[in-house]
N, C-alpha and C positions, 0 to 999 in steps of 0.2 A: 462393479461396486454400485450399491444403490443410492439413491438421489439424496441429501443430506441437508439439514438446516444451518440455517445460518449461526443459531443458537450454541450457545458453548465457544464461540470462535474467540481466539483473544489474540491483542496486538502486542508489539512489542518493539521497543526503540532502543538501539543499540548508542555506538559511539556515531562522531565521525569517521566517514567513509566517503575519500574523494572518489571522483569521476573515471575515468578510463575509457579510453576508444574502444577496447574489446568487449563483448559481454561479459557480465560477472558469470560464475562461476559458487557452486556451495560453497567449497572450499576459501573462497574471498571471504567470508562470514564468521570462518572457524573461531579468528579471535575475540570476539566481539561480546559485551558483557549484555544482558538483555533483560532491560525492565520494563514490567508490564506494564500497560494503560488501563486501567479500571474503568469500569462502570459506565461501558459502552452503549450506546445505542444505534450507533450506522455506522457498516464499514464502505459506506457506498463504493465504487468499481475502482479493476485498480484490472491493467493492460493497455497491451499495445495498437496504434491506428496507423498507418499509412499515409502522409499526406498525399493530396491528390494532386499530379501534376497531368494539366492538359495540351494538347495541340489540338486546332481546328484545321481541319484538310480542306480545301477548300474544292477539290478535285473527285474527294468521296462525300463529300457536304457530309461528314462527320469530325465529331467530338473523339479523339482516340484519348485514353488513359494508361496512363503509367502511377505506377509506385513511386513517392518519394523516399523523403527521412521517415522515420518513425518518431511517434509521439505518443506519449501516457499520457491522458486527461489528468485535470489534479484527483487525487484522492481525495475525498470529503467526507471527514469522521466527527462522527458529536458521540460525545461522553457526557453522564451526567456530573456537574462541575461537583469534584473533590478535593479539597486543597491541602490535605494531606496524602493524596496520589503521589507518588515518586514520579509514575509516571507520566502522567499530566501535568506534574510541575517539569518535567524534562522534555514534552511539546511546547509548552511556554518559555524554557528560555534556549529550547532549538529556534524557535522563531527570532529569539533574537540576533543569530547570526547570519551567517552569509553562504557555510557549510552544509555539505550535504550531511545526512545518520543516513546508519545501516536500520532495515526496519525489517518488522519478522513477525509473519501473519502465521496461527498454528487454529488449522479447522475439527473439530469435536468429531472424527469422520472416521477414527482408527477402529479396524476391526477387533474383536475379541481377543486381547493378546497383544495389539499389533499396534505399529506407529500411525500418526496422524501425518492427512495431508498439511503441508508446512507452502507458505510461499516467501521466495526473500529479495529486495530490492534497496536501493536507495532514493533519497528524497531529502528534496530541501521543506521542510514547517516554512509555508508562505502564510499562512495566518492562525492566529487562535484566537478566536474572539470569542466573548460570551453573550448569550443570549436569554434575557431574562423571561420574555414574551405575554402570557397571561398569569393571574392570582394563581392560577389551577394548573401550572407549568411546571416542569423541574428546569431551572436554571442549568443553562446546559453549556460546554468548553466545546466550537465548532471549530477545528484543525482542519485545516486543506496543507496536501501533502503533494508537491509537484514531484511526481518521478521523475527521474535523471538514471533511469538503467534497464534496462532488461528486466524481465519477472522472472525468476531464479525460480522452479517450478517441483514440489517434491511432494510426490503422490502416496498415499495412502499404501501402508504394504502389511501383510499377514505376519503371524509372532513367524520366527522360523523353526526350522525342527528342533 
């Protein structure tokens, strides 16, 4: 598959969807009702990091490293502010709980025919604040989104026979 823009990507916020020690699963998502987030401007990053755990050997005067837990950075999304958005009024009052949503990234990436790459996770809305900034600004809704699960990964596939 060739290299794709970021353009055309849209998000999406489901219900709550608590935590679990396993990884999710597509199928954990099935029931899930899913409204969009309009009038995006950054879906900045969204996967997984390794914490780094060290020991110093003092015998090989080395650092050795191991893998710890794993950890998602927050996700940091700015939408231009619409207050008639369903779904930007529903990152604003996800923020106001304490709950994780199901959430669901669909990338503009499907072949001729064919489905688009999809990613699906959960996340607690740790903020949505607005940000007014210059006269010459659009007033924009900046949501950071702490992941709490594994990236649920579904790739791009051709129409079938």
């Amino acid at each position: 598959m060739p290299i794709t823009a970021t353009a055309g990507a849209k998000l999406y916020i489901g219900g709550v969807l608590a935590m679990k020690s396993a990884d999710f699963v597509l199928t954990d998502f099935d029931s899930e009702t899913w409204v969009e987030v309009k009038d995006l401007e950054s879906l900045g990053s969204l996967g997984d990091s390794a914490n780094e755990i060290t020991q110093d050997l003092i015998g090989e005067n080395r650092t050795k490293r191991l893998k710890g837990t794993r950890n998602a950075p927050p996700m940091e999304v700015i939408a231009a502010i619409n207050y008639e958005d369903t779904g930007q009024q529903a990152l604003v009052a996800a923020e106001k709980t304490k709950d994780d949503y199901a959430f669901k990234l669909v990338f503009d990436d499907a072949p001729s025919g064919g489905t688009p790459s999809e990613r699906y996770f959960i996340a607690k809305v740790a903020s949505s604040n607005e940000a007014y900034d210059t006269a010459n600004s659009v007033m924009k809704l900046n949501a950071s989104l702490w992941v709490n699960s594994n990236v649920v990964r579904v790739d791009a596939a051709a129409a079938g026979p």
